[in-house]
PADRENFI-393177 format. One line per 5 residues: number of its first residue (from 1); their letters; for each residue x, y, z of N, C-alpha, C. Coordinates in nm, 3 decimals. Layout:
# PADRENFI-393177
NUM	a	X,Y,Z,X,Y,Z,X,Y,Z | ...
# end
This chain:
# PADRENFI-393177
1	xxxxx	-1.400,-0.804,3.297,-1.517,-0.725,3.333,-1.631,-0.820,3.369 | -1.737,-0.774,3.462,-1.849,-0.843,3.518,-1.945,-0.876,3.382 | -2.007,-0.964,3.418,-2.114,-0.931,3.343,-2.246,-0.832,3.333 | -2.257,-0.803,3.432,-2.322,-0.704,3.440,-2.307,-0.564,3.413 | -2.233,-0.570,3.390,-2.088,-0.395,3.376,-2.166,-0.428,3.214
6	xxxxx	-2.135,-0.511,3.114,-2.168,-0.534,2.968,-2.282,-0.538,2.913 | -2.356,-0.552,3.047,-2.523,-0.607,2.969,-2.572,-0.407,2.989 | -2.496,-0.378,3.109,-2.554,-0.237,3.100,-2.492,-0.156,3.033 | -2.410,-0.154,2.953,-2.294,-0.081,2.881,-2.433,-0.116,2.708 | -2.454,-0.242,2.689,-2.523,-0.254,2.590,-2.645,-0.184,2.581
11	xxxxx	-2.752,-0.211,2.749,-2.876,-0.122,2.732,-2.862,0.028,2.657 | -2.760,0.090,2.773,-2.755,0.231,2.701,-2.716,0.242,2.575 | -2.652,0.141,2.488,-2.668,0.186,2.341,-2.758,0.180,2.272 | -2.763,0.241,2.173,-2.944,0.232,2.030,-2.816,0.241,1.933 | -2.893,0.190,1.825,-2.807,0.174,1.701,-2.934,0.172,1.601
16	xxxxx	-2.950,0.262,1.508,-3.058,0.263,1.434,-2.967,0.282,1.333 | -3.059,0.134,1.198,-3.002,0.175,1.054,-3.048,0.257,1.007 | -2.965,0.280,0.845,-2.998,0.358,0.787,-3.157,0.349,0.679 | -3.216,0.233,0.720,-3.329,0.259,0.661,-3.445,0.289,0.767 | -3.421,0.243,0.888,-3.549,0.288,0.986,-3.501,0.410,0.980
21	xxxxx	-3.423,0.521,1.020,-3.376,0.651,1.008,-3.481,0.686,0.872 | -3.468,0.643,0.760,-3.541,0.712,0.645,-3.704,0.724,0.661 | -3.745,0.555,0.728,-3.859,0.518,0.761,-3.945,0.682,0.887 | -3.825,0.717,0.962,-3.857,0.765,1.056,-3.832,0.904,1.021 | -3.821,0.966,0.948,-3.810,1.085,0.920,-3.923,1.093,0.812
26	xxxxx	-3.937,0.984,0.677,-4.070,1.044,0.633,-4.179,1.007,0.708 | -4.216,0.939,0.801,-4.342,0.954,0.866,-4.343,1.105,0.944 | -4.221,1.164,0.982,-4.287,1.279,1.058,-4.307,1.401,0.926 | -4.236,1.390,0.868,-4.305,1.478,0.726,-4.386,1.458,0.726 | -4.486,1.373,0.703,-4.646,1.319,0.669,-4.710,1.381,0.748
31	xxxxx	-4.659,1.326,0.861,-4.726,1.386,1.021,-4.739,1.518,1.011 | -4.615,1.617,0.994,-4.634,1.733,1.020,-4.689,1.788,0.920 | -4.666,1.745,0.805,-4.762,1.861,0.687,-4.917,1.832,0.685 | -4.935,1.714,0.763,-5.115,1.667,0.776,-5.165,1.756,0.879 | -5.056,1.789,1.010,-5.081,1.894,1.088,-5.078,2.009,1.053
36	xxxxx	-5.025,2.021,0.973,-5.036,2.190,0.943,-5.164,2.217,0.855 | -5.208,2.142,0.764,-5.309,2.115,0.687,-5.474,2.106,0.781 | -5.410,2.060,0.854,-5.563,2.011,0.936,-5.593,2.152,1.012 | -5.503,2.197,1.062,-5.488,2.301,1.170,-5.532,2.448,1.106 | -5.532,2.455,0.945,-5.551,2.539,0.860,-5.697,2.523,0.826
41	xxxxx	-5.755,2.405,0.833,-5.888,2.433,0.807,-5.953,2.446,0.885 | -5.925,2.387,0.992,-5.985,2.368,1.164,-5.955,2.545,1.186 | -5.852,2.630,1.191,-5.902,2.773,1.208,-6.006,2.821,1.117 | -6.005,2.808,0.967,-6.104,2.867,0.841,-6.250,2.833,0.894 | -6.255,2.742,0.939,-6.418,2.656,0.972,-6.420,2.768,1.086
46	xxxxx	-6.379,2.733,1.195,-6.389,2.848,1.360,-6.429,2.968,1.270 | -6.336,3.108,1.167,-6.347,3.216,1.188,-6.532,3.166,1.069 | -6.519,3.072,0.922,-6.657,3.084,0.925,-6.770,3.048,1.052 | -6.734,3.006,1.080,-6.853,2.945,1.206,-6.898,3.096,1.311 | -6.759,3.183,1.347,-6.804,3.270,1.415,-6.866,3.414,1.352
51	xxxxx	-6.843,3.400,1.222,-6.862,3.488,1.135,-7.008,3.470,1.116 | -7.050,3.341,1.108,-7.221,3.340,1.102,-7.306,3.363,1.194 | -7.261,3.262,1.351,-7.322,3.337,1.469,-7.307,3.452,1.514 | -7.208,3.533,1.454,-7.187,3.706,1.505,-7.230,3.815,1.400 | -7.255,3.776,1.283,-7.316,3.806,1.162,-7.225,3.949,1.155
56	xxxxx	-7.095,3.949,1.150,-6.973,4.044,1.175,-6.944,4.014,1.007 | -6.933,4.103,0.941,-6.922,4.128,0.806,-6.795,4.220,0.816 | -6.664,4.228,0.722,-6.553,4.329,0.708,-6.650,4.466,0.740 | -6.579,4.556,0.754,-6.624,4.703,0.729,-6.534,4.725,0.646 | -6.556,4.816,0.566,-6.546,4.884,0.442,-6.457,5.038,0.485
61	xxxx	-6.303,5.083,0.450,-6.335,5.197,0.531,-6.313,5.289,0.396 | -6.279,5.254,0.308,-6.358,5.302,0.160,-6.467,5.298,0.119 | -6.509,5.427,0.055,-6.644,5.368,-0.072,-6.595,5.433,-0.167 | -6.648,5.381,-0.280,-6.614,5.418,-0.415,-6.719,5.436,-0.465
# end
């Protein structure tokens, strides 16, 4: 076989161990539960924020 036939037979492989695999799965845990976290207060802040400039209070469709 050429050499070139081998060097490109090698590019297309990846070979990841088994500790970057671990490395790389808890960073996206981190990642994603910081996103979900962030994304949870970043809406709470918006509905207070619009809740003060619209001065929109629940309605009540009880009274007691």
């Amino acid at each position: 076989m050429s050499r070139s036939y081998e060097a490109t037979k090698r590019v297309g492989a990846m070979h990841i161990s088994g500790e970057s695999l671990l490395v790389i799965l808890i960073i996206g845990l981190v990642a994603g539960w910081s996103a979900i976290i962030v994304a949870t207060i970043g809406a709470v802040l918006l509905l207070v924020i619009v809740r003060l400039v619209t001065g929109a209070y629940p309605r009540r469709r009880w009274r007691f």
